[in-house]
C-alpha positions in Angstrom: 0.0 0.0 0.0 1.5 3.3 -0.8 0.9 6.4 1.2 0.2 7.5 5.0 -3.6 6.9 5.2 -3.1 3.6 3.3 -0.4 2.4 5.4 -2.1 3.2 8.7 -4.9 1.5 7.5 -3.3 -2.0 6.8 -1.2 -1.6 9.9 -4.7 -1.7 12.0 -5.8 -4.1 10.3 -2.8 -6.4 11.2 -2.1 -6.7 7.1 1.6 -5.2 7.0 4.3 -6.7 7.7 6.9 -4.1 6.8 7.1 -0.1 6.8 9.2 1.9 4.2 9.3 5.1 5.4 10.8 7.9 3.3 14.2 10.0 4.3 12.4 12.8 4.2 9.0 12.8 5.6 7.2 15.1 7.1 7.1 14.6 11.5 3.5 14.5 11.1 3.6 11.0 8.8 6.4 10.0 10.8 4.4 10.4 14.2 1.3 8.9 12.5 2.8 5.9 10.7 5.9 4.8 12.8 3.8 5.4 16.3 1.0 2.5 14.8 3.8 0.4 13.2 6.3 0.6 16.6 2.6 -0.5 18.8 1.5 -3.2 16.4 5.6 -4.7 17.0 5.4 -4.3 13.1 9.5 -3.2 11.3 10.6 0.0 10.3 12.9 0.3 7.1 14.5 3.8 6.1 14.4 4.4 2.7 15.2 7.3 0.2 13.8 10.9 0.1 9.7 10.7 -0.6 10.6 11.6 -4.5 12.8 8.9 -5.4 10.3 6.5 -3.8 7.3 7.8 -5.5 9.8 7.8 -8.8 10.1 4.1 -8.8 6.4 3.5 -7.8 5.0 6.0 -10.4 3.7 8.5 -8.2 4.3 11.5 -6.7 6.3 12.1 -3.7 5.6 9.0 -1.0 6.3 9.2 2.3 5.4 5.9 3.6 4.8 2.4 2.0 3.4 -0.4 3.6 4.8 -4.1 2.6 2.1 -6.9 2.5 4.0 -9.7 1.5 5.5 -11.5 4.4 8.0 -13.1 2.4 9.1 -9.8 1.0 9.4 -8.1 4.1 10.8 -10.9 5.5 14.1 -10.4 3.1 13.7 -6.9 3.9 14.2 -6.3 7.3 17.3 -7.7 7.3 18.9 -5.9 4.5 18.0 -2.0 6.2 20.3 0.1 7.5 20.2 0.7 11.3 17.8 4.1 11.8 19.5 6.7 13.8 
């Protein structure tokens, strides 16, 4: 799912199993989307500034996307840099 509201709304319904949330988003999507994903034990992964994310998805800037696949995530997690 690609986008704050979409993302928060597969995280509460247990349907994420992954977060990729954007270098350079904005506090508000951070508090929204890494507050539900940190509560619901579900990972964090950094990525790139909102533009080169949307670049490779086809859309506009994104600040967040959600990862639904738990095999994908799974080969994820491991991969991300530490956050600081």
């Amino acid at each position: 799912m690609i986008g704050v509201a979409a993302v928060r709304k597969e995280l509460q319904a247990g349907k994420c199993w992954c977060v990729v949330v954007a270098e350079d988003a904005s506090p508000r999507a951070v508090e929204k989307v890494v507050r539900l994903a940190t509560a619901k034990s579900v990972p964090i992964v950094p990525g790139p500034r909102a533009v080169a994310i949307g670049a490779q998805l086809g859309k506009p800037p994104v600040m967040a996307v959600g990862v639904r696949d738990r095999a994908l995530a799974s080969g994820m997690v491991p991969l991300a840099p530490v956050r600081s």
